[in-house]
N, C-alpha and C positions, 0 to 999 in steps of 0.2 A: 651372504644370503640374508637377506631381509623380511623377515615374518610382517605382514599388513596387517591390517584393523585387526582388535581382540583375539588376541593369541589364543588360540587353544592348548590343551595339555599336549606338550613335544613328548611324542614318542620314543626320538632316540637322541644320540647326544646333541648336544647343541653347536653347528656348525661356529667358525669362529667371525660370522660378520653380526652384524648388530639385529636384536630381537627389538621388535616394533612396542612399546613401549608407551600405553597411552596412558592421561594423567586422569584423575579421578579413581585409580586404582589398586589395591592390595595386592603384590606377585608374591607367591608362595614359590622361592627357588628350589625343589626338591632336588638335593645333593650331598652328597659326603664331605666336601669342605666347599666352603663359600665363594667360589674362583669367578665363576661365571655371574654372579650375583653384584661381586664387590667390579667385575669387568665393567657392568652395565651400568653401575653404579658413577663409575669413575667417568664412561660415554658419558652419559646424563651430565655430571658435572662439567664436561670440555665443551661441553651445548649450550653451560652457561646457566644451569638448574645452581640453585643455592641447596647447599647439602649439607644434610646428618647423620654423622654414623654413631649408633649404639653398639657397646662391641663387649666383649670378657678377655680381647687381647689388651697387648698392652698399649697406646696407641700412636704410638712410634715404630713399632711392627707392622701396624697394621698401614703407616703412613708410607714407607717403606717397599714392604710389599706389594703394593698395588698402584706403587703413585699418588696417594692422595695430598693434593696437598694444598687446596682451597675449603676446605670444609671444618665444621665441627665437630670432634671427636671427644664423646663421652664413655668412663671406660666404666664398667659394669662391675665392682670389688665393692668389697666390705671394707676397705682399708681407704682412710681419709688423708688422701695424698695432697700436698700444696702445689705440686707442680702442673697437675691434672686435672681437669674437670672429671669428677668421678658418678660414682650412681648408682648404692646400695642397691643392691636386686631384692630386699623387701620392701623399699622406697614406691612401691607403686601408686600411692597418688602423684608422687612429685616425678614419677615414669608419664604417667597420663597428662599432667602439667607439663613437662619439656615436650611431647609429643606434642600438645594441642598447640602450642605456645607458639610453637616454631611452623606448624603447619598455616598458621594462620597469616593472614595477607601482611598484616603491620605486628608480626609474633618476633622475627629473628633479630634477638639484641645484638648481633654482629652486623649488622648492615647499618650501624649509626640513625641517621636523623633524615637517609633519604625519603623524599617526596615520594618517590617512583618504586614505592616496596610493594603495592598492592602486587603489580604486575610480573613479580617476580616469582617463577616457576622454582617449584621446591621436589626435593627428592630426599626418602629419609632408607637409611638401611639399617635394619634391626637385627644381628647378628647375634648368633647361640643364644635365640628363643629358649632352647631346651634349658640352659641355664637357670631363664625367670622361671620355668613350669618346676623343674628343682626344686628351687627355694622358694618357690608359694603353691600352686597349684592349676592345673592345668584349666579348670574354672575362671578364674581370674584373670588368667591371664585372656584366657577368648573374650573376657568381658571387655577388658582393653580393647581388642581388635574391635570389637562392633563399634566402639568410645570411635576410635581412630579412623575405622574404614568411615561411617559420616563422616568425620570432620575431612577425611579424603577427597570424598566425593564433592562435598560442598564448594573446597578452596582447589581442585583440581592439582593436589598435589600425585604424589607416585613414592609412596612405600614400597621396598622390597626387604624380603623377609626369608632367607637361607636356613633350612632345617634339612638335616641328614634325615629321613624318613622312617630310617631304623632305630633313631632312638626314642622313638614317643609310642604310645599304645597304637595300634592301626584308626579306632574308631574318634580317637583324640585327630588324627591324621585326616581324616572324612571332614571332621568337624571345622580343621583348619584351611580343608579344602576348598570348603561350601562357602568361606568368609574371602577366598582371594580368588585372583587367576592364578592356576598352577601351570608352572614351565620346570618340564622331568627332563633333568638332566641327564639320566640313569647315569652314574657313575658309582653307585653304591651296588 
């Protein structure tokens, strides 16, 4: 089953064919684990979207479990690994720098020296949010999303963003609503 132009909030589970997924936009996945997020995530990249994932797993797990395995995986520790490209979760300017960086036409340092990067459709997944609100503050971090959702909007990228619903305040949850399109999973 295929959802057309601007999703509305899915009432009930999410059937298993592909959600319509348009660029210039922030999806708020509300869910209990990130299945259906990292699903759509993995579409997008078999379409030929150049991809990003932020994550708190490890990202070999995370490469693993879902198939990924054309993309950039930055793993969210406090611990300064050589093997990994990693990414202190109080690091939030250098958070808002890899975000912009990469969303941008001629941003991703993995595509070398091509000519033809303007036109290259990007997709970024931002996995255990609740994480950064943790270790900084739920303030802050929405400052990011407005930083991001423009630079979204401008370069017609497509961030997707998985948060279990029940672990943040409800009015924090309104707040992060009002910044994305939300797709309810209900599986919590």
């Amino acid at each position: 089953m295929t959802f057309k132009e601007n999703p509305v909030p899915i009432e009930s589970k999410i059937p298993d064919g592909d959600i319509a997924l348009n660029p210039s936009n922030i999806y708020l996945f509300k869910e209990k684990k990130a299945n259906i997020a990292y699903r759509e995530f993995k579409r997008l990249l078999d379409k030929g979207y150049v991809g990003l994932c932020i994550t708190r797993s490890h990202p070999n797990i995370i490469r693993e479990r879902y198939g990924l395995k054309n993309c950039t995986i930055i793993w969210m520790t406090s611990n300064n690994l050589q093997d990994y490209e990693t990414l202190a979760p109080n690091e939030i300017s250098r958070l808002v720098s890899l975000l912009t960086k990469f969303i941008s036409p001629n941003g991703n340092r993995s595509e070398g020296n091509n000519k033809d990067t303007a036109s290259l459709k990007r997709v970024i997944i931002l996995d255990n949010i609740e994480y950064l609100i943790v270790q900084n503050n739920f303030q802050t971090i929405l400052r990011i999303l407005h930083i991001v959702r423009d630079k979204i909007m401008l370069c017609q990228a497509i961030n997707l963003i998985p948060i279990d619903p029940l672990s943040i305040d409800i009015k924090e949850l309104r707040l992060l609503e009002h910044e994305c399109e939300v797709i309810d999973v209900k599986d919590y």
